[in-house]
ChimeraX commands (.cxc) that place a marker at each C-alpha (Angstrom):
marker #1 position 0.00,0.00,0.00 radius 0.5
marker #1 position 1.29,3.44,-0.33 radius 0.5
marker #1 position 0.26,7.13,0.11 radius 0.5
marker #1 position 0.39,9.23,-3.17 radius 0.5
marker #1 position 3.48,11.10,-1.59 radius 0.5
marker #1 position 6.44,10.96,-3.89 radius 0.5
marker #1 position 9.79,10.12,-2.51 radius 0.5
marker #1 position 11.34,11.62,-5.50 radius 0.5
marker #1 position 11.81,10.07,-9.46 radius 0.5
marker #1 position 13.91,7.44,-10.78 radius 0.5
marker #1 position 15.88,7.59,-13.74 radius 0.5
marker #1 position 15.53,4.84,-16.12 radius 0.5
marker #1 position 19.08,3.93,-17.42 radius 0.5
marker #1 position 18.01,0.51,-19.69 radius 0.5
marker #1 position 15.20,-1.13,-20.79 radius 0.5
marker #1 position 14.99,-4.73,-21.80 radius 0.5
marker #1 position 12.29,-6.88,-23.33 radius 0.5
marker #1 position 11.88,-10.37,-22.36 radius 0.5
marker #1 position 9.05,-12.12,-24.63 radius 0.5
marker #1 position 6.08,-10.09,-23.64 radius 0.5
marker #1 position 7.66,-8.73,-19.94 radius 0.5
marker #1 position 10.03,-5.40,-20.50 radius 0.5
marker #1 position 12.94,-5.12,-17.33 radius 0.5
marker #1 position 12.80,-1.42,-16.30 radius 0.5
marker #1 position 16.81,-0.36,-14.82 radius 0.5
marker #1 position 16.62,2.57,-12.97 radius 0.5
marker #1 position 18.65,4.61,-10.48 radius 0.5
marker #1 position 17.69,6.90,-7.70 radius 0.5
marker #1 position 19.04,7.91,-4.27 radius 0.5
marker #1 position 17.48,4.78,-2.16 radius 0.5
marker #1 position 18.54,2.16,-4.20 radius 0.5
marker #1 position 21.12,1.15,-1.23 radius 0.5
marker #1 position 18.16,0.68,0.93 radius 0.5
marker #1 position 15.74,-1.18,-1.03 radius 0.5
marker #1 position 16.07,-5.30,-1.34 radius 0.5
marker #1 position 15.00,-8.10,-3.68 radius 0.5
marker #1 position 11.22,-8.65,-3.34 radius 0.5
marker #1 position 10.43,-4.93,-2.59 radius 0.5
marker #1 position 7.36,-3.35,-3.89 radius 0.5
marker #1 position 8.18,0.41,-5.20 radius 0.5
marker #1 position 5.41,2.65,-6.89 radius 0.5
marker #1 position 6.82,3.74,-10.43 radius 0.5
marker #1 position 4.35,6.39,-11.69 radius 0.5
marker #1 position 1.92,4.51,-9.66 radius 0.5
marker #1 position 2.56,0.90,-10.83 radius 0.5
marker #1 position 3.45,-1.34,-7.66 radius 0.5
marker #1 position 6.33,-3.46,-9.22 radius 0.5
marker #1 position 8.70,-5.88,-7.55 radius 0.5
marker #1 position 12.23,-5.66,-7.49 radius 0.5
marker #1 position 14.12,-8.42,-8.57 radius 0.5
marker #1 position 17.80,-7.06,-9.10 radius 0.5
marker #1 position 19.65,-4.95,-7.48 radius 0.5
marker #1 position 23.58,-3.93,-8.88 radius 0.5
marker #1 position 25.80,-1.02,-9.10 radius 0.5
marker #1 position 24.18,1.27,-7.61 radius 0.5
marker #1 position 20.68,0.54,-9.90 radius 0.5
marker #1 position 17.73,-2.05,-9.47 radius 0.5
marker #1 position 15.58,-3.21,-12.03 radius 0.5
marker #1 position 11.72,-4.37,-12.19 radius 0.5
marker #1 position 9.21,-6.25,-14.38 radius 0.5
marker #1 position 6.37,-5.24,-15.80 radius 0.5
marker #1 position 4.11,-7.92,-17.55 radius 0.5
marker #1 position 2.04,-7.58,-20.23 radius 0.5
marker #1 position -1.09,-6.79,-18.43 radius 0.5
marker #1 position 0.56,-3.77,-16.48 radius 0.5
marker #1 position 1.96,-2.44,-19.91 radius 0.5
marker #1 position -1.58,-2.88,-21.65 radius 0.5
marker #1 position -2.82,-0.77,-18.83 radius 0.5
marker #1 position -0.11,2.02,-17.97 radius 0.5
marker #1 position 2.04,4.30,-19.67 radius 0.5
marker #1 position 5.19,2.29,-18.78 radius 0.5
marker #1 position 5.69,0.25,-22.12 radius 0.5
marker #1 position 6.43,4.15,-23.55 radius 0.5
marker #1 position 9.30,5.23,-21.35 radius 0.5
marker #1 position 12.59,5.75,-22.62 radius 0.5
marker #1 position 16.12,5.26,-21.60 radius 0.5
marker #1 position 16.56,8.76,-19.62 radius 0.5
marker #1 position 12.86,9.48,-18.51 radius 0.5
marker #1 position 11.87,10.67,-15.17 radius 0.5
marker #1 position 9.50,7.45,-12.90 radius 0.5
marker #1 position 8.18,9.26,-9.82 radius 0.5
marker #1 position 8.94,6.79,-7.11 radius 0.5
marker #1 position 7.46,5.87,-4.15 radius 0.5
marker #1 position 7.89,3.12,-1.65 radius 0.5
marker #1 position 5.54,0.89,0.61 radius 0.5
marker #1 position 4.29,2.82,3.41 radius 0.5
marker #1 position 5.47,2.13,6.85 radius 0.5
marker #1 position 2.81,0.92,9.28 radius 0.5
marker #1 position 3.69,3.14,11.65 radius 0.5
marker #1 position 3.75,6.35,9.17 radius 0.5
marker #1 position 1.60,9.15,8.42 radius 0.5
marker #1 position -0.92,8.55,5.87 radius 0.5
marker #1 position -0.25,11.97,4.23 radius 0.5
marker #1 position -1.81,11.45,0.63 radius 0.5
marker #1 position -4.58,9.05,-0.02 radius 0.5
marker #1 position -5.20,4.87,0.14 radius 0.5
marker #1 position -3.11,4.05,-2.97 radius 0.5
marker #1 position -3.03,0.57,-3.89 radius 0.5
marker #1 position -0.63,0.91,-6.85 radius 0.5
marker #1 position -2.79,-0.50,-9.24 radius 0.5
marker #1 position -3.23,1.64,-12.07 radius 0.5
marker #1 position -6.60,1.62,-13.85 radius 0.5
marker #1 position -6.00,3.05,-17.03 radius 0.5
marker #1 position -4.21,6.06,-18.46 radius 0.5
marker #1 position -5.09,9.42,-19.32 radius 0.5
marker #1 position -4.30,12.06,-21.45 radius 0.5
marker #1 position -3.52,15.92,-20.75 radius 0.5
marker #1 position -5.33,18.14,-22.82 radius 0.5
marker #1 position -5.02,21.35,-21.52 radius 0.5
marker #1 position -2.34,23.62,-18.90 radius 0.5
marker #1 position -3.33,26.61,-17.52 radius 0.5
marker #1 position -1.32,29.08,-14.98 radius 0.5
marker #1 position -3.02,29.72,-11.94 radius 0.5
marker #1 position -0.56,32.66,-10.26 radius 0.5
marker #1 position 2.00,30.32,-8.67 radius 0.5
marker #1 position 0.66,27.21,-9.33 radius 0.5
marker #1 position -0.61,25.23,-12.09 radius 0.5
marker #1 position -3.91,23.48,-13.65 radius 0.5
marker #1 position -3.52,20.05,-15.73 radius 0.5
marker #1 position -6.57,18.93,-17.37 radius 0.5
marker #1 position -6.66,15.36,-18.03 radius 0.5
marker #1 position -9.09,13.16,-20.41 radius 0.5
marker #1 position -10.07,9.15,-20.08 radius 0.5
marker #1 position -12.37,7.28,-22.18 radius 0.5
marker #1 position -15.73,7.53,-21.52 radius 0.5
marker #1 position -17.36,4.46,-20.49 radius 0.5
marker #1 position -20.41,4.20,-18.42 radius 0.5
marker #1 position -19.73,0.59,-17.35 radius 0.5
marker #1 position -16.39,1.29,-15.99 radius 0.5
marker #1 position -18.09,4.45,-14.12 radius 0.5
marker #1 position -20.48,2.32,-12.64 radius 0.5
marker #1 position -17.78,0.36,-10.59 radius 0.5
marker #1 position -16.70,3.47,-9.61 radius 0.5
marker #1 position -13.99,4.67,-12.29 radius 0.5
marker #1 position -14.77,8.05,-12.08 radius 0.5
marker #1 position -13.88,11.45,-9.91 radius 0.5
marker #1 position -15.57,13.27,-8.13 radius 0.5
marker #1 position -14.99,17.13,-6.90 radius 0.5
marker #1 position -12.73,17.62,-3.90 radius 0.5
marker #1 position -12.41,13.66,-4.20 radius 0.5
marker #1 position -9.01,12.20,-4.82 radius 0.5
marker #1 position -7.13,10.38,-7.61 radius 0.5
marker #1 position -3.77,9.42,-8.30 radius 0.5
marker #1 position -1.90,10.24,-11.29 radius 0.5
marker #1 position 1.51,8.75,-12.40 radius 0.5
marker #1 position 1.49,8.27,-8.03 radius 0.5
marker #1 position 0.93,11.08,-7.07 radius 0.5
marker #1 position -1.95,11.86,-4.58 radius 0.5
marker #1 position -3.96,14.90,-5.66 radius 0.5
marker #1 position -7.60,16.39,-5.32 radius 0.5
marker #1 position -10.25,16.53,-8.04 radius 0.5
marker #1 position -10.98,19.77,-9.23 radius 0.5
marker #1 position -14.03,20.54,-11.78 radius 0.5
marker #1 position -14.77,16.89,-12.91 radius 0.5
marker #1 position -16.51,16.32,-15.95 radius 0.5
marker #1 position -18.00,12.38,-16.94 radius 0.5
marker #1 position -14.21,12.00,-18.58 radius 0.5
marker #1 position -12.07,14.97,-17.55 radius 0.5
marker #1 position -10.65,16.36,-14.60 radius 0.5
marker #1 position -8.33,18.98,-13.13 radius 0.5
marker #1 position -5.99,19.18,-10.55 radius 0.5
marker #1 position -3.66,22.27,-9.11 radius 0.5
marker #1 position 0.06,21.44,-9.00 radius 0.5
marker #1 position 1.96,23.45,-6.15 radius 0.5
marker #1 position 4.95,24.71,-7.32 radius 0.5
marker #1 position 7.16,21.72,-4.70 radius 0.5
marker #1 position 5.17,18.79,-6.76 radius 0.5
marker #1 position 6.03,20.60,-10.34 radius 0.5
marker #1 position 9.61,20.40,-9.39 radius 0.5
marker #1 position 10.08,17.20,-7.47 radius 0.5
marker #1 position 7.74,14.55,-9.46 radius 0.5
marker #1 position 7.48,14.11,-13.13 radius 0.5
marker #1 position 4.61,16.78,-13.66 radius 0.5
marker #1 position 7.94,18.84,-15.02 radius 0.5
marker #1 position 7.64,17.00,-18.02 radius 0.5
marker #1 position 4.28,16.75,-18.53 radius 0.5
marker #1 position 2.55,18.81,-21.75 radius 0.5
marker #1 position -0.68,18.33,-23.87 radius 0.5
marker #1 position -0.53,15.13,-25.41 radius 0.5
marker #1 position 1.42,13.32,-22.45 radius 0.5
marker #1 position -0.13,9.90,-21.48 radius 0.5
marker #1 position -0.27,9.55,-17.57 radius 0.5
marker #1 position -1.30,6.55,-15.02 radius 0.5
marker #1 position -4.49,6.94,-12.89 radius 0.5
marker #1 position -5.52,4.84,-10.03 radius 0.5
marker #1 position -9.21,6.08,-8.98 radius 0.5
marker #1 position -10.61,6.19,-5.19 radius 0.5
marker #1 position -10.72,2.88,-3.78 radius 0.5
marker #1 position -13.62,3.98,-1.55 radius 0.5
marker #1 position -15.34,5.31,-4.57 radius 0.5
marker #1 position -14.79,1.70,-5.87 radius 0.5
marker #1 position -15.94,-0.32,-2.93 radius 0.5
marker #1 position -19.33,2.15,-2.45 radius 0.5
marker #1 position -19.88,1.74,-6.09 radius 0.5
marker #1 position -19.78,-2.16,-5.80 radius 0.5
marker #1 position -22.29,-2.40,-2.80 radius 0.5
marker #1 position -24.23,-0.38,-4.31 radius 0.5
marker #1 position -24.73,-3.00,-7.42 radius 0.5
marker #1 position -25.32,-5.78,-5.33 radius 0.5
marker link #1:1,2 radius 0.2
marker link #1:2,3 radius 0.2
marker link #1:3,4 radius 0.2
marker link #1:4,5 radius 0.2
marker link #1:5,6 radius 0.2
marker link #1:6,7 radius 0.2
marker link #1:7,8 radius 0.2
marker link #1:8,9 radius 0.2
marker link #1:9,10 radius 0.2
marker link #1:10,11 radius 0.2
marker link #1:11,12 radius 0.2
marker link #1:12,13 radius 0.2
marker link #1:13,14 radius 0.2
marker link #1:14,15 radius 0.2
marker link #1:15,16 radius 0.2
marker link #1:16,17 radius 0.2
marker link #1:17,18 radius 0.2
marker link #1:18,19 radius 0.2
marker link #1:19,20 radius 0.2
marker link #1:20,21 radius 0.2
marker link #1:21,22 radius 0.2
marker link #1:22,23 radius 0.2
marker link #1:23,24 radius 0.2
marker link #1:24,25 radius 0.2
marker link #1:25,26 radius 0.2
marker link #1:26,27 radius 0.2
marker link #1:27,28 radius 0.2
marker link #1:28,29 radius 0.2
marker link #1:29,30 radius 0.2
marker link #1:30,31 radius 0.2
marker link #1:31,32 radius 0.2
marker link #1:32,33 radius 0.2
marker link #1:33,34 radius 0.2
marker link #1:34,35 radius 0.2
marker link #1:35,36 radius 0.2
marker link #1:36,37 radius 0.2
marker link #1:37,38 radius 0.2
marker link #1:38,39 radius 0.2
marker link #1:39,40 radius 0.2
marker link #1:40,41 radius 0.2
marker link #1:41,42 radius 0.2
marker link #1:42,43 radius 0.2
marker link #1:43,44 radius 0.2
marker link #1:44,45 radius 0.2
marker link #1:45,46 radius 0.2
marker link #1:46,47 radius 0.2
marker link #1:47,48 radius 0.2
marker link #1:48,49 radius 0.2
marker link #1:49,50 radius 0.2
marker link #1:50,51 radius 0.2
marker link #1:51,52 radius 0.2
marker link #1:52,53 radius 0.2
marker link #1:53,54 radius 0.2
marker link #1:54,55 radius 0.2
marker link #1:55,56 radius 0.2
marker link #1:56,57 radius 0.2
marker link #1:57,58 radius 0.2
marker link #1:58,59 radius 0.2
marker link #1:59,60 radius 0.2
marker link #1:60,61 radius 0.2
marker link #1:61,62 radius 0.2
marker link #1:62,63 radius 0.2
marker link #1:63,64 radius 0.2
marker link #1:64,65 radius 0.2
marker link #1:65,66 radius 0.2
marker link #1:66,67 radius 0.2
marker link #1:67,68 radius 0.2
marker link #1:68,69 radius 0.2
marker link #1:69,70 radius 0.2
marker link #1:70,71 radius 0.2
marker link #1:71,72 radius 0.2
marker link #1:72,73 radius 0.2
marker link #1:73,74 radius 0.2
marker link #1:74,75 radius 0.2
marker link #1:75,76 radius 0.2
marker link #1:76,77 radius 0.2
marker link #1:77,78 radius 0.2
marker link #1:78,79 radius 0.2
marker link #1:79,80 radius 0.2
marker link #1:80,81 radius 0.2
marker link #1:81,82 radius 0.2
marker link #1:82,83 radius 0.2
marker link #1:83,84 radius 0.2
marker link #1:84,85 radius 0.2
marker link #1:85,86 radius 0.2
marker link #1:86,87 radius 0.2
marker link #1:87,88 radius 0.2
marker link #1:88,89 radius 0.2
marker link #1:89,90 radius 0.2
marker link #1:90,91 radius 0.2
marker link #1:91,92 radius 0.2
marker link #1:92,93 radius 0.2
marker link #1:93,94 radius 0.2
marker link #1:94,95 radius 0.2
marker link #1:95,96 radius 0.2
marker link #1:96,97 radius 0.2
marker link #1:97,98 radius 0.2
marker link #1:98,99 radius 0.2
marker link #1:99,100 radius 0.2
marker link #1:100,101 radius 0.2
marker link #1:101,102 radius 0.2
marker link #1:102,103 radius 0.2
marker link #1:103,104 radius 0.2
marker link #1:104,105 radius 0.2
marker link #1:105,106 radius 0.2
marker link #1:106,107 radius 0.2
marker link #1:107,108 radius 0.2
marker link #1:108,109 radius 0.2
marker link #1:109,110 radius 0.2
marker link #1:110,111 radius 0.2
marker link #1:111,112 radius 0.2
marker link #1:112,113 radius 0.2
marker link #1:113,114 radius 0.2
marker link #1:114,115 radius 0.2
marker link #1:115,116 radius 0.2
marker link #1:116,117 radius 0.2
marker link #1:117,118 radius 0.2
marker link #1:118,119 radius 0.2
marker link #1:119,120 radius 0.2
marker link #1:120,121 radius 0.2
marker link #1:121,122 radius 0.2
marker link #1:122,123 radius 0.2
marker link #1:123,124 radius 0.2
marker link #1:124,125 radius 0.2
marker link #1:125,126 radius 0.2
marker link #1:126,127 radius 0.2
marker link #1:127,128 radius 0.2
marker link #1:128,129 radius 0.2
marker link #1:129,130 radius 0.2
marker link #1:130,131 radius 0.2
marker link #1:131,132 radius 0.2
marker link #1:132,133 radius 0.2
marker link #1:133,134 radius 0.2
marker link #1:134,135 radius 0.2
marker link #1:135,136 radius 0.2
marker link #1:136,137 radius 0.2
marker link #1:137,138 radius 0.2
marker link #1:138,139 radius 0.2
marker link #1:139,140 radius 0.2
marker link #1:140,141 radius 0.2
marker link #1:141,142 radius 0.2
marker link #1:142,143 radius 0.2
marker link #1:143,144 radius 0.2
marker link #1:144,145 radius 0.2
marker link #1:145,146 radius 0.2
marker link #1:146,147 radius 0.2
marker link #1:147,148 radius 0.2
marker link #1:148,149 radius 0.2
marker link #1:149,150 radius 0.2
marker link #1:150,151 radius 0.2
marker link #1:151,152 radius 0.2
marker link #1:152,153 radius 0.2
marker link #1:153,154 radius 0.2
marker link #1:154,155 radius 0.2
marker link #1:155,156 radius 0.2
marker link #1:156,157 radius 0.2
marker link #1:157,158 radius 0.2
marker link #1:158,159 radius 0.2
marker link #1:159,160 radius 0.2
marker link #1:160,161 radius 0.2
marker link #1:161,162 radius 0.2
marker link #1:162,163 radius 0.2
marker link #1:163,164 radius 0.2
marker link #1:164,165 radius 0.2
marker link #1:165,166 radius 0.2
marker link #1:166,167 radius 0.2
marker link #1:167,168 radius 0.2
marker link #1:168,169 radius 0.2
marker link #1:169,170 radius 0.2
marker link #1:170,171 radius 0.2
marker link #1:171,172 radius 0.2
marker link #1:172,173 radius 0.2
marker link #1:173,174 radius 0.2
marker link #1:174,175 radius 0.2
marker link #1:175,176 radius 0.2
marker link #1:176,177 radius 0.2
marker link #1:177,178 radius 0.2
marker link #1:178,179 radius 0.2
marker link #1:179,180 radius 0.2
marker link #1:180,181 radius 0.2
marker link #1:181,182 radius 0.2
marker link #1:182,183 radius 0.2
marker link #1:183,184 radius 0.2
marker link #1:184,185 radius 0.2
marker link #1:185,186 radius 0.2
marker link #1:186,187 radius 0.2
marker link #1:187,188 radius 0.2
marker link #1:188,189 radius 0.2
marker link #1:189,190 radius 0.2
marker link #1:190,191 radius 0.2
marker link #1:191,192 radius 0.2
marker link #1:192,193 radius 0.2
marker link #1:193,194 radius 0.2
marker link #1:194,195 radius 0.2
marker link #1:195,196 radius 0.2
marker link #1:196,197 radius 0.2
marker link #1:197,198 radius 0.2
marker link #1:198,199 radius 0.2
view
């Protein structure tokens, strides 16, 4: 389980494809503290790591996580906002976040908001999915690529959300523009309410 609070991102520094599973390498500060079987958030994905060697670990992601995420389009060099698991004994600063992405989205619009900053992103439309609670809701929250953030002026398909100038420069929002494909994990209490409710 984690939080939505980024520990910082990851670099990825090689990417290799094994029949239909691609091995993400990356590198980032903690790497001397994580250990083989760890779960890590990488733009919101929980994935296991299963090396760990000079000073870089690497992960899998199977065909069903790539189908779903945005992690079968990173690069050699791209930013992965990071997180770990959360410590029972922690604060639970963000939101629940399970780490399992439930589709992407795109940003369509960017908008300055004196200091801070409005992303506008788009999903299919699908009232099926929205019944079992793939949606958002205003002043609910949602993840995207990890990071924990409140709904602003949702739409059946689009939302906003205001990006302090701290997340802008220590998560991968830096690199986000119109046209960039993000992860989203929606509300697991919206999910769970949703599901009682259709029994």
């Amino acid at each position: 389980m984690f939080s939505g609070i980024i520990e910082e991102f990851a670099t990825v520094v090689a990417i290799k494809k094994d029949r239909e599973n691609i091995d993400f390498t990356l590198k980032c500060s903690f790497v001397d503290e994580l250990s083989i079987d760890q779960s890590v958030a990488h733009n919101g994905v929980c994935l296991t790591v299963v090396e760990i060697k000079d000073g870089t670990y690497t992960v899998t992601a199977m065909k069903e996580t790539l189908d779903r995420t945005n992690l079968g389009l990173l690069k050699v060099g791209d930013k992965v906002n990071v997180e770990r698991s959360m410590l029972m004994n922690g604060r639970l600063d963000g939101h629940i976040v399970q780490g399992h992405v439930d589709e992407t989205a795109t940003c369509i619009a960017m908008a300055d908001a004196d200091g801070s900053a409005y992303f506008t992103f788009e999903y299919p439309e699908n009232r099926e999915m929205a019944k079992k609670g793939y949606f958002t809701v205003d002043k609910g929250s949602v993840t995207v690529n990890g990071v924990s953030l409140t709904v602003c002026n949702p739409t059946s398909n689009t939302f906003q959300v205001a990006i302090i100038p701290y997340t802008f420069e220590h998560t991968n929002f830096c690199d986000i523009q119109v046209g960039t494909v993000v992860n989203l994990e929606f509300d697991i209490l919206g999910k769970y309410i949703a599901r009682l409710q259709s029994l």
